[in-house]
N, CA, C, O and CB atoms as a CASP TS submission, in Angstrom:
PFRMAT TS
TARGET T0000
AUTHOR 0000-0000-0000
METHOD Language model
MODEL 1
PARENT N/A
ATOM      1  N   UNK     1      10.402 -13.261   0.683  1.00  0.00           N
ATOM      2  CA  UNK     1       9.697 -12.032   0.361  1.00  0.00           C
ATOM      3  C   UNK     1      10.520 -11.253  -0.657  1.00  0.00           C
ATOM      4  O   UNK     1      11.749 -11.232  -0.586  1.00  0.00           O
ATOM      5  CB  UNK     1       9.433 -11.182   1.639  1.00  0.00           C
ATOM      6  N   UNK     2      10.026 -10.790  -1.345  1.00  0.00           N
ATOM      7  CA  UNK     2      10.623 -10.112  -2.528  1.00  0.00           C
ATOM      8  C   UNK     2      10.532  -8.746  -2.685  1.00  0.00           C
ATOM      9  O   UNK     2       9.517  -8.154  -3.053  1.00  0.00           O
ATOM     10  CB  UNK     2      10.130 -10.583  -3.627  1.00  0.00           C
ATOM     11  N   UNK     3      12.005  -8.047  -2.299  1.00  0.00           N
ATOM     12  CA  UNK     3      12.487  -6.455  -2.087  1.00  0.00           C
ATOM     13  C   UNK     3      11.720  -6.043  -2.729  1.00  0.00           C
ATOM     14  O   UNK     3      10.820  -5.667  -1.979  1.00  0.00           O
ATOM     15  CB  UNK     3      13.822  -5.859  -2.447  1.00  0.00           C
ATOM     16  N   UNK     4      11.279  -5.712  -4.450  1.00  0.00           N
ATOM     17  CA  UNK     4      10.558  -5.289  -4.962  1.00  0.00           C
ATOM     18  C   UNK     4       9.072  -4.726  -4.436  1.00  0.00           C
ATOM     19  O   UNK     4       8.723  -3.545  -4.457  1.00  0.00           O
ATOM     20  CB  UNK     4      10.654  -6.018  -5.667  1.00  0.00           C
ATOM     21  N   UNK     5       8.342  -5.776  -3.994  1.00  0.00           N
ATOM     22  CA  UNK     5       7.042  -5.331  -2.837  1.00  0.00           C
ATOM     23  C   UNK     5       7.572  -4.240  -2.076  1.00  0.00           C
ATOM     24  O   UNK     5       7.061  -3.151  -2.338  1.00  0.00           O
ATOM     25  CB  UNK     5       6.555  -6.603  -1.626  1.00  0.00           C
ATOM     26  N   UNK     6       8.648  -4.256  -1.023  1.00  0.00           N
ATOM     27  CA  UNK     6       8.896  -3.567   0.085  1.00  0.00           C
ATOM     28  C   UNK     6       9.190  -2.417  -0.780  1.00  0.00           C
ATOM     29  O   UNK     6       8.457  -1.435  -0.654  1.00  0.00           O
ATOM     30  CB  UNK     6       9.968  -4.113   1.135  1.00  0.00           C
ATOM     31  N   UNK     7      10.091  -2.381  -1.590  1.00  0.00           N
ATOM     32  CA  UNK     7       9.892  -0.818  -2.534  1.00  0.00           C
ATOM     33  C   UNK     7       9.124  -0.411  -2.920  1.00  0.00           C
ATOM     34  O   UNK     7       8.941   0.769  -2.620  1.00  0.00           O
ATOM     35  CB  UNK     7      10.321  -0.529  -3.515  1.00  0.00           C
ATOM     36  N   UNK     8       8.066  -1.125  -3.910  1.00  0.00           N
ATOM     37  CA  UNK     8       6.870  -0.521  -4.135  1.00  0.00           C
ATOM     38  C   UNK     8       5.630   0.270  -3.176  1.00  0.00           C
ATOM     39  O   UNK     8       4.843   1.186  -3.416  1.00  0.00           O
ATOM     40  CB  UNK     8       6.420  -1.437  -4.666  1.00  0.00           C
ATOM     41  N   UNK     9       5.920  -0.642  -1.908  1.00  0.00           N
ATOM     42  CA  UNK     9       5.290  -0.055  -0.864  1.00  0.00           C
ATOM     43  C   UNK     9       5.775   0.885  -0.030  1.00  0.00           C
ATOM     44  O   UNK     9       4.995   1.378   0.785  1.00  0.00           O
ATOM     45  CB  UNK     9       4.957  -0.830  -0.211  1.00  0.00           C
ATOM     46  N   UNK    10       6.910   1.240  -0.061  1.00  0.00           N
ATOM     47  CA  UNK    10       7.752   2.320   0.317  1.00  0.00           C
ATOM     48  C   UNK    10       7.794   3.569  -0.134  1.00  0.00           C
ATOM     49  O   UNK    10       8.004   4.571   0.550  1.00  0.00           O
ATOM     50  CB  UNK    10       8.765   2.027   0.189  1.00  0.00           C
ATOM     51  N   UNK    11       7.514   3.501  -1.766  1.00  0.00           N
ATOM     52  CA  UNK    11       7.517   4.217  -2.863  1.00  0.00           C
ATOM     53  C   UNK    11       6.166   5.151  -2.821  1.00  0.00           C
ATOM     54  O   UNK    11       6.089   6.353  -3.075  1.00  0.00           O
ATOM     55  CB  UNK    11       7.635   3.255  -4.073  1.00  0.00           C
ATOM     56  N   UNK    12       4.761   3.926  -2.288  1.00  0.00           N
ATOM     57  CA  UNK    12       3.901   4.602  -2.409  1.00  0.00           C
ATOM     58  C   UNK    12       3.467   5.381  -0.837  1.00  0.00           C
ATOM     59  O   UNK    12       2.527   6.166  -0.960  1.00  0.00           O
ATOM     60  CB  UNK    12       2.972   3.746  -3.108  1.00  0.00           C
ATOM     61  N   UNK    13       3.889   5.287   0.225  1.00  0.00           N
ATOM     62  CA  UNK    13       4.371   5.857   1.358  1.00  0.00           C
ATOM     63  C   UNK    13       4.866   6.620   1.287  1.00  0.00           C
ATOM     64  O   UNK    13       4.120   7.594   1.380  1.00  0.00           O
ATOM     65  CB  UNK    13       4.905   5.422   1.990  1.00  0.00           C
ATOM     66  N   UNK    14       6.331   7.009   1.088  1.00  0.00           N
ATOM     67  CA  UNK    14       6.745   8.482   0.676  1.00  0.00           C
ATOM     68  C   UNK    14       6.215   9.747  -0.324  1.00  0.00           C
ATOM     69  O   UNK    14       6.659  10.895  -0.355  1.00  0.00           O
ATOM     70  CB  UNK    14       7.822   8.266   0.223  1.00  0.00           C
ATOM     71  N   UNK    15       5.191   9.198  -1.077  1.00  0.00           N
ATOM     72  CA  UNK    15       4.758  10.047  -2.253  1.00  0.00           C
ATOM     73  C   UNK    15       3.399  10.384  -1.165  1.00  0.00           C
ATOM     74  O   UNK    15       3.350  11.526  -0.707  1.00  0.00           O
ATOM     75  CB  UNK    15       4.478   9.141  -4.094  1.00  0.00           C
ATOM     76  N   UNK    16       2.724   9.764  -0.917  1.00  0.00           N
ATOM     77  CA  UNK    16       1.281   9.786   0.141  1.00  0.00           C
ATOM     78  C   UNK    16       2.104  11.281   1.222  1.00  0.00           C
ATOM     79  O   UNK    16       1.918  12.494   1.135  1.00  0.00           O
ATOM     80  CB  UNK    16       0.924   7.574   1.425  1.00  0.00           C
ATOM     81  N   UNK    17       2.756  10.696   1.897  1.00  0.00           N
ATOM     82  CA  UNK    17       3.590  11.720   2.650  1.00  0.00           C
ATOM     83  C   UNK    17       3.441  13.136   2.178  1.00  0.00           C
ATOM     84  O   UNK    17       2.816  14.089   2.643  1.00  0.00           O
ATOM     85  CB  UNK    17       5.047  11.372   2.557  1.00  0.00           C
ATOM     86  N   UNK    18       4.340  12.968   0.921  1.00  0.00           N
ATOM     87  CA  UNK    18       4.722  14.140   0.390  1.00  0.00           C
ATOM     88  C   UNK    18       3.274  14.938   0.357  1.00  0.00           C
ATOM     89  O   UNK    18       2.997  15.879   1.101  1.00  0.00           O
ATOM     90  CB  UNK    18       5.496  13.919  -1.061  1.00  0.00           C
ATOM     91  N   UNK    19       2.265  14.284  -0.815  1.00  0.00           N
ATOM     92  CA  UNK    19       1.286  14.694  -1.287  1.00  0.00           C
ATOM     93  C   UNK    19       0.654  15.417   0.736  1.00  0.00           C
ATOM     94  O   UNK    19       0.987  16.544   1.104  1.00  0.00           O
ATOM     95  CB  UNK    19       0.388  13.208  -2.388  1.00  0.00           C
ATOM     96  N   UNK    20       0.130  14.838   1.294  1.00  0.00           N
ATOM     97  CA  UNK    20       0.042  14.670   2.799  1.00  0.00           C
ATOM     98  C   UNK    20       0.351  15.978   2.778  1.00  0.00           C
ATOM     99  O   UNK    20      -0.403  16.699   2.123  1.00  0.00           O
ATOM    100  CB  UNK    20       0.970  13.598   3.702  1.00  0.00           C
ATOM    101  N   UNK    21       1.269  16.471   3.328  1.00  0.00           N
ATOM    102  CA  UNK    21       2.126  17.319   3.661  1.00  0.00           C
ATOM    103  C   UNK    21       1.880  18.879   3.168  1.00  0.00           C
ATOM    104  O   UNK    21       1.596  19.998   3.595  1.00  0.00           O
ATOM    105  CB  UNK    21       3.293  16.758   3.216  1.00  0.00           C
ATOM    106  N   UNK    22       2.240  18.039   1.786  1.00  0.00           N
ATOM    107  CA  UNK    22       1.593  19.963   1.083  1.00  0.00           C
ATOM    108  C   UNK    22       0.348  20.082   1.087  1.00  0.00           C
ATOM    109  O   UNK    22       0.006  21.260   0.984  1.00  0.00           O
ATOM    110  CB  UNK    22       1.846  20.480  -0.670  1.00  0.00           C
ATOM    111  N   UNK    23      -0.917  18.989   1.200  1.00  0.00           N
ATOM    112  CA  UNK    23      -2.220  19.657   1.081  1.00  0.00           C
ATOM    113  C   UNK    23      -2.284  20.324   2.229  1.00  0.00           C
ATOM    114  O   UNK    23      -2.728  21.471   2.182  1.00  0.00           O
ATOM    115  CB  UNK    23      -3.420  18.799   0.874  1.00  0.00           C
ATOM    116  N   UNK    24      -1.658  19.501   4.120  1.00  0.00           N
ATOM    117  CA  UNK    24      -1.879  20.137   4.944  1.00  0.00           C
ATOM    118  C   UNK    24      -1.290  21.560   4.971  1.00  0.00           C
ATOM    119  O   UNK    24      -2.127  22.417   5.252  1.00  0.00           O
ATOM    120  CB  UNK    24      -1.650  19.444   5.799  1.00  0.00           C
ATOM    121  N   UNK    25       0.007  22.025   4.735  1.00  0.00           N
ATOM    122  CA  UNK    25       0.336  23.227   4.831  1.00  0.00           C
ATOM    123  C   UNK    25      -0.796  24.321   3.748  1.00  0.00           C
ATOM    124  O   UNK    25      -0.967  25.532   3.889  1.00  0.00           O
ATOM    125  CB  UNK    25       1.956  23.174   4.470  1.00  0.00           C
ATOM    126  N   UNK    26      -1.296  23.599   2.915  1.00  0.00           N
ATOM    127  CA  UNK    26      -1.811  24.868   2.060  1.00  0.00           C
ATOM    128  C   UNK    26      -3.016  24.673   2.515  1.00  0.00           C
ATOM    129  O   UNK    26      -3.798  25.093   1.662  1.00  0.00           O
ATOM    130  CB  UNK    26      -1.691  24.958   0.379  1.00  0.00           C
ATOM    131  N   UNK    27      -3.635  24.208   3.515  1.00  0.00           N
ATOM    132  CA  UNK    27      -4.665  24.462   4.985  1.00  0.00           C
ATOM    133  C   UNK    27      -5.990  23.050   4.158  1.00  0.00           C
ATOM    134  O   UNK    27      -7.194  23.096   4.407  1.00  0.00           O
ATOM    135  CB  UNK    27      -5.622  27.001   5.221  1.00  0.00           C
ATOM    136  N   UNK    28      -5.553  22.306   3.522  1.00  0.00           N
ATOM    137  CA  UNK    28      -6.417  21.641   2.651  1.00  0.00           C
ATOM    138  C   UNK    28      -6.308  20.177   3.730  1.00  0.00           C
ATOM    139  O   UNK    28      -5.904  19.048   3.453  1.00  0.00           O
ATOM    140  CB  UNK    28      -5.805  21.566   0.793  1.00  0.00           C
ATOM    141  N   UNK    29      -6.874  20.768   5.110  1.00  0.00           N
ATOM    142  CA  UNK    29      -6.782  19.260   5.435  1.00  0.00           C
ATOM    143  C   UNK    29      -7.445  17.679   5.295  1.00  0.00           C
ATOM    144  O   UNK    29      -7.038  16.542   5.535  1.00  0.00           O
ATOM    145  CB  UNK    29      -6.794  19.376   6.362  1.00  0.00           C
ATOM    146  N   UNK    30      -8.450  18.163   4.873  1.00  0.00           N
ATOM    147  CA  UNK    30      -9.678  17.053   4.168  1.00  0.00           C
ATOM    148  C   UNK    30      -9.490  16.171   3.261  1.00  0.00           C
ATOM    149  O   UNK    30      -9.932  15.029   3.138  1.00  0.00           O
ATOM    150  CB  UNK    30     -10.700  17.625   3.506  1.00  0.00           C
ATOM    151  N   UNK    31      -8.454  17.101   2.322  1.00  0.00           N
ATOM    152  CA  UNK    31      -7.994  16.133   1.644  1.00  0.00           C
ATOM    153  C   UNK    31      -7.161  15.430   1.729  1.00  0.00           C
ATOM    154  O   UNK    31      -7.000  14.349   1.165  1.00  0.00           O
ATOM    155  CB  UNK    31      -7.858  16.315   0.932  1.00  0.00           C
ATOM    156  N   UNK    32      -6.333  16.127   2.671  1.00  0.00           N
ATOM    157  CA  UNK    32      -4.713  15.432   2.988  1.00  0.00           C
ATOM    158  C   UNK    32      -5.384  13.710   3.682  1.00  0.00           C
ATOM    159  O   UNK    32      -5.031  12.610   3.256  1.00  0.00           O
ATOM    160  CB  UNK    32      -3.467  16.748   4.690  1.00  0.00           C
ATOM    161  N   UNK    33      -6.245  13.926   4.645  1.00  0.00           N
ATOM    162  CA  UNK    33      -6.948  12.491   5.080  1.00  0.00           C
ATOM    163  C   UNK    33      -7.394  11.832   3.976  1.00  0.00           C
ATOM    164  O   UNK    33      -7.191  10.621   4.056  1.00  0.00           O
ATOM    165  CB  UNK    33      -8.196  12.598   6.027  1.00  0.00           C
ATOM    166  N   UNK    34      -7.977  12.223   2.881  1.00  0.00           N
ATOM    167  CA  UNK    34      -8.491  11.555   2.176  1.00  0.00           C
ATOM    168  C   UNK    34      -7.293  11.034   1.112  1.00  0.00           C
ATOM    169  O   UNK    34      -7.572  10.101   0.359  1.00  0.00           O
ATOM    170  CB  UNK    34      -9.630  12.267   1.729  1.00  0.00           C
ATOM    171  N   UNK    35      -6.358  11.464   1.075  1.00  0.00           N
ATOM    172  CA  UNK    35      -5.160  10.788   0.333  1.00  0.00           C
ATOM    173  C   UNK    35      -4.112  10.005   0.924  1.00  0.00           C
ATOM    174  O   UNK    35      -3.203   9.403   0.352  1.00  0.00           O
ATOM    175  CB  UNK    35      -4.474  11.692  -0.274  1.00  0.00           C
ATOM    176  N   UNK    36      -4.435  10.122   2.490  1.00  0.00           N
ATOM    177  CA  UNK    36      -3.781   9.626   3.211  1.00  0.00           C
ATOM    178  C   UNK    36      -4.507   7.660   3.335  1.00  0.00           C
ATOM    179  O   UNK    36      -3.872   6.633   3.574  1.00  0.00           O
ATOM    180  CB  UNK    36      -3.807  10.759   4.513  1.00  0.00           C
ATOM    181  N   UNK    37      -5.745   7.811   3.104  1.00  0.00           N
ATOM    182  CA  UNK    37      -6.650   7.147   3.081  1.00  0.00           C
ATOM    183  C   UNK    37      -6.432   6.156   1.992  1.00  0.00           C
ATOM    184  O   UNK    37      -6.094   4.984   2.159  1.00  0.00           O
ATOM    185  CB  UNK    37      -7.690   7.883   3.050  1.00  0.00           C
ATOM    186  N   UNK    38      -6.626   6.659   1.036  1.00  0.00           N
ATOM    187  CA  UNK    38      -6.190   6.504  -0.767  1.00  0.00           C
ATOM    188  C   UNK    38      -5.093   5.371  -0.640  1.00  0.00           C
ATOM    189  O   UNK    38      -5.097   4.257  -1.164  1.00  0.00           O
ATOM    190  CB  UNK    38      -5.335   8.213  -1.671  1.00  0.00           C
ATOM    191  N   UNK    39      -4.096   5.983   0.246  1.00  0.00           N
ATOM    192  CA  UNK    39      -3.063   4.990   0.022  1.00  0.00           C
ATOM    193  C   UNK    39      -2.672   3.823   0.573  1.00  0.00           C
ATOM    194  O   UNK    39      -1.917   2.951   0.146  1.00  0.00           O
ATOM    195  CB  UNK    39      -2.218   5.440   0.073  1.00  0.00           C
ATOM    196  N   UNK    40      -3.560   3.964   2.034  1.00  0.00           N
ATOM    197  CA  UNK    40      -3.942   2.746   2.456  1.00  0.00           C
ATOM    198  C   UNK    40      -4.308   1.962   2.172  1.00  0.00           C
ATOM    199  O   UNK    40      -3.850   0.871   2.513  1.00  0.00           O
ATOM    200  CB  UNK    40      -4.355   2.631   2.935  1.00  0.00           C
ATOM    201  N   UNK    41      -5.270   2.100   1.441  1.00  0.00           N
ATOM    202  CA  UNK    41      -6.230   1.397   0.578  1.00  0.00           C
ATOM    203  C   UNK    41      -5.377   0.274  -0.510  1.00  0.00           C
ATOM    204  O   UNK    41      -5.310  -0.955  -0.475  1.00  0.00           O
ATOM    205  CB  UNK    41      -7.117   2.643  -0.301  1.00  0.00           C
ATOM    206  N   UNK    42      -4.664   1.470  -1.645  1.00  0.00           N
ATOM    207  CA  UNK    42      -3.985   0.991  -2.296  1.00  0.00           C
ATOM    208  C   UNK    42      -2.884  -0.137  -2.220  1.00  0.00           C
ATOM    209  O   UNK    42      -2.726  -1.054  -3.026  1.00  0.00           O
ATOM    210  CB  UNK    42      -3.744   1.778  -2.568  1.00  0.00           C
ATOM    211  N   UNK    43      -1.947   0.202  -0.749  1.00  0.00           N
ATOM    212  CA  UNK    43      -1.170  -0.562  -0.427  1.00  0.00           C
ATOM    213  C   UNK    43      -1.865  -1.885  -0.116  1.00  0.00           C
ATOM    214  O   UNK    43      -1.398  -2.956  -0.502  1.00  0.00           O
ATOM    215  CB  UNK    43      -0.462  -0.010   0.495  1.00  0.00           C
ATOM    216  N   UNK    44      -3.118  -1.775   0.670  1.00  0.00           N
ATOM    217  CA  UNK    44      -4.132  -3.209   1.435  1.00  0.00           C
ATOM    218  C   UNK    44      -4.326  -3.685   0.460  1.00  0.00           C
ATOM    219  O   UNK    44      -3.833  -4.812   0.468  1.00  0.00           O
ATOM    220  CB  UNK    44      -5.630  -3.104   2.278  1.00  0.00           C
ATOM    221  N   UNK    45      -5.181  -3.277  -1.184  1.00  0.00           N
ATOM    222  CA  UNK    45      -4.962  -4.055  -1.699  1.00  0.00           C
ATOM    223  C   UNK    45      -4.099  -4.856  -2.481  1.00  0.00           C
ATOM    224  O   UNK    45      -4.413  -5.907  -3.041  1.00  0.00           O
ATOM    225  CB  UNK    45      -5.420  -3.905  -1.857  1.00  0.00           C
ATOM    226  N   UNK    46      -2.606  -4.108  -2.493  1.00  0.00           N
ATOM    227  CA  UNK    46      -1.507  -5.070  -2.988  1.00  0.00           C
ATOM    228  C   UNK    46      -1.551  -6.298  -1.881  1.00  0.00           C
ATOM    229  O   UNK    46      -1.804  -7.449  -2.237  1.00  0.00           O
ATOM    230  CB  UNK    46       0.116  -4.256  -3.057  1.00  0.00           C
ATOM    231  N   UNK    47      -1.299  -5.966  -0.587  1.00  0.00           N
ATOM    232  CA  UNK    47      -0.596  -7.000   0.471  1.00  0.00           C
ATOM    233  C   UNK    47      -1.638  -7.854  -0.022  1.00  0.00           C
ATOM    234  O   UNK    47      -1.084  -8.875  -0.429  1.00  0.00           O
ATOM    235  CB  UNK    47      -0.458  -6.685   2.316  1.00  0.00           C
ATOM    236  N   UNK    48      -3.244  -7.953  -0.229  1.00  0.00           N
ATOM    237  CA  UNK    48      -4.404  -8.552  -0.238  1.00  0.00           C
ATOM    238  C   UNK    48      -3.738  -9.827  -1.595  1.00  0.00           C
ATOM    239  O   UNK    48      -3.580 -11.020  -1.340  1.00  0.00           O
ATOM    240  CB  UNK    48      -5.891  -7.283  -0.604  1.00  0.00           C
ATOM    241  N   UNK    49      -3.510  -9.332  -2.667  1.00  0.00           N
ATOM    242  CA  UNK    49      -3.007  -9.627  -4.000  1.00  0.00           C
ATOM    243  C   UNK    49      -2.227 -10.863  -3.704  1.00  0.00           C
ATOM    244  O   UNK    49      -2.575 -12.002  -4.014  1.00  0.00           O
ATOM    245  CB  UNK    49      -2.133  -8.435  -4.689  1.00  0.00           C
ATOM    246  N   UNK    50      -1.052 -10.497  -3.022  1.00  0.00           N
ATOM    247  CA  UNK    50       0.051 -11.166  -2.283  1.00  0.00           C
ATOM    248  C   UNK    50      -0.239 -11.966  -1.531  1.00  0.00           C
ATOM    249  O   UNK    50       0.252 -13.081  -1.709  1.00  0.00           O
ATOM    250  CB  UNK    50       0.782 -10.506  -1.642  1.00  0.00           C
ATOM    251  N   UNK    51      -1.105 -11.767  -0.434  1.00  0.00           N
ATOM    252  CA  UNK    51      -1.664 -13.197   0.462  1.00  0.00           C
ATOM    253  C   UNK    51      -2.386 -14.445  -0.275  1.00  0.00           C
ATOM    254  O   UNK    51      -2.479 -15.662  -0.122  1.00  0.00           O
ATOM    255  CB  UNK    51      -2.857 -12.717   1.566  1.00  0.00           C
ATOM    256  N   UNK    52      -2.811 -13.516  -1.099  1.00  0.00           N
ATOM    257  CA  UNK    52      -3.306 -14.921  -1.976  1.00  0.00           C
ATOM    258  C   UNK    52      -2.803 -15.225  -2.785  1.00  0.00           C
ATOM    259  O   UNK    52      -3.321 -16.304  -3.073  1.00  0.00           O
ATOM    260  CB  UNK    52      -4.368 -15.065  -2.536  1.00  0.00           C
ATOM    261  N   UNK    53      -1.640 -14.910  -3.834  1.00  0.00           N
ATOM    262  CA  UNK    53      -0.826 -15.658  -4.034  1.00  0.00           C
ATOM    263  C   UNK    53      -0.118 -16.886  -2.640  1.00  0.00           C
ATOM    264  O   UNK    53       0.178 -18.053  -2.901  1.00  0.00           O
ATOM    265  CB  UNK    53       0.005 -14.675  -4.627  1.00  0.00           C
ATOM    266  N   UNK    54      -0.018 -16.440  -1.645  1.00  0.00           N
ATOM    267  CA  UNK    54       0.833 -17.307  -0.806  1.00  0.00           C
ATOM    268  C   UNK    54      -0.218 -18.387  -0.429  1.00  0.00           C
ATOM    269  O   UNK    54       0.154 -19.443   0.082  1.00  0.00           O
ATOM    270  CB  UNK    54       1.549 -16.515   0.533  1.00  0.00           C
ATOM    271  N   UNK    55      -1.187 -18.198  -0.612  1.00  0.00           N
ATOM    272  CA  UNK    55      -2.348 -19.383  -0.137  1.00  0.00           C
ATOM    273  C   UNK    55      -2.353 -20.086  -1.252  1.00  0.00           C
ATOM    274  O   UNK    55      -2.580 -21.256  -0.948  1.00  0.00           O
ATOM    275  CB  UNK    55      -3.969 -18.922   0.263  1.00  0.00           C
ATOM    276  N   UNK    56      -2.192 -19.942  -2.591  1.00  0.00           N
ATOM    277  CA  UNK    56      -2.148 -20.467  -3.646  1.00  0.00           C
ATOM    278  C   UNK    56      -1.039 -21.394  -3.817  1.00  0.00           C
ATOM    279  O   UNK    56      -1.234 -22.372  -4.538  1.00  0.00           O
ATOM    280  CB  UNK    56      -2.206 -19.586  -4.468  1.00  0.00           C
ATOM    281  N   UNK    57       0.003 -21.248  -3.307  1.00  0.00           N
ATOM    282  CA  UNK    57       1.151 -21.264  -3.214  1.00  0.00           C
ATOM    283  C   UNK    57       1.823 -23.037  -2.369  1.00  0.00           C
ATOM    284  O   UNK    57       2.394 -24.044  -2.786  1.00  0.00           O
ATOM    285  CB  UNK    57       1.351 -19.787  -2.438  1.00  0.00           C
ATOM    286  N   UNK    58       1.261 -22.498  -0.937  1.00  0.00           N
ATOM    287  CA  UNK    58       1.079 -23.138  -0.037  1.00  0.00           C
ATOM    288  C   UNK    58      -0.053 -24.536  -0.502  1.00  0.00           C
ATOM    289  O   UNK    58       0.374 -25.690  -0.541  1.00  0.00           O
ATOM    290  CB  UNK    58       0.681 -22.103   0.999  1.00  0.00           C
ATOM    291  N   UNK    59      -1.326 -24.229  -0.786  1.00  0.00           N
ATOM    292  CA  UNK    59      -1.815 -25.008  -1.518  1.00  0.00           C
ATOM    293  C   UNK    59      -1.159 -26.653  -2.278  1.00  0.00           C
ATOM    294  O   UNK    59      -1.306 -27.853  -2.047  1.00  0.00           O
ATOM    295  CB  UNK    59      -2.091 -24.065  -2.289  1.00  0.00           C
ATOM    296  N   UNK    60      -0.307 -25.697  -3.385  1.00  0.00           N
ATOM    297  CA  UNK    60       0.166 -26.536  -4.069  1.00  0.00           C
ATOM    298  C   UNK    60       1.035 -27.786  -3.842  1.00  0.00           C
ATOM    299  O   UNK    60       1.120 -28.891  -4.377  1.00  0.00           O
ATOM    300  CB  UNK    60       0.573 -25.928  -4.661  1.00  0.00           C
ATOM    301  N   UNK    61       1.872 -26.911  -2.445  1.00  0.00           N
ATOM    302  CA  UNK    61       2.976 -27.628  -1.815  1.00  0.00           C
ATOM    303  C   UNK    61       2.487 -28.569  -1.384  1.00  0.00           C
ATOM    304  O   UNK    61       3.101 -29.593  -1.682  1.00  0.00           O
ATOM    305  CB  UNK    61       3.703 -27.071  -0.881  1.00  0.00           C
ATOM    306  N   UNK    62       1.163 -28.787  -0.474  1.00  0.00           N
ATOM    307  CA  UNK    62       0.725 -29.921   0.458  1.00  0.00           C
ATOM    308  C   UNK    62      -0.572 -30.625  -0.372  1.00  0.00           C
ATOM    309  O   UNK    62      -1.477 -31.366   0.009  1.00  0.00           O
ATOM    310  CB  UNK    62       0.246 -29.268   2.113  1.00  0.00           C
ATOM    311  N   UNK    63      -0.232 -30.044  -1.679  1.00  0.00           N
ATOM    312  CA  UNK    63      -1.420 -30.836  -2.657  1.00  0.00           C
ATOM    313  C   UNK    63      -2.951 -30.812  -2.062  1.00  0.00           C
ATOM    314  O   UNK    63      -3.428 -31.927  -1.851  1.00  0.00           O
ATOM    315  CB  UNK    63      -1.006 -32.584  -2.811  1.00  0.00           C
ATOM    316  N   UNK    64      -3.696 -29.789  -1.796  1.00  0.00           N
ATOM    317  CA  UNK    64      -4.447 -29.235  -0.707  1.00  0.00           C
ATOM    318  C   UNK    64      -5.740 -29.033  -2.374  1.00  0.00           C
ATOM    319  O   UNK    64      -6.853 -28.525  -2.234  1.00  0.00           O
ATOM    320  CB  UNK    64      -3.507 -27.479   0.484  1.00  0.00           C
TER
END
C-alpha cells in the first residue's frame, strides 16, 4: 500500500473536519453534514479507483 493514498486521505479528513467544525459553530449545521458527506464521497471514490486498480493487477498475475 502506498503512504501517499493514506496521506491523501488523511489530508482530505482533516480539512472536512476543519471545514465541519466552523460551519457547525457559526450554527450552519446543514451544511456542515453536507460537507461532511462531500468527503465521503470523495474519499469512496478514490478507495473505488484503487480497488480496481488491484483487480487489474491481480488479474494479470494469474493471467485471468
Amino acid at each position: 500500500m502506498e503512504v501517499d493514498l493514506i496521506f491523501q486521505i488523511a489530508g482530505i479528513g482533516i480539512v472536512v473536519a476543519v471545514i465541519n467544525q466552523l460551519l457547525s459553530r457559526a450554527g450552519r449545521d446543514e451544511q456542515a453534514l453536507l460537507v461532511t458527506i462531500a468527503g465521503l464521497v470523495v474519499v469512496l471514490f478514490i478507495l473505488t479507483e484503487r480497488i480496481g486498480q488491484l483487480f487489474i493487477q491481480i488479474k494479470q498475475i494469474f493471467n485471468l
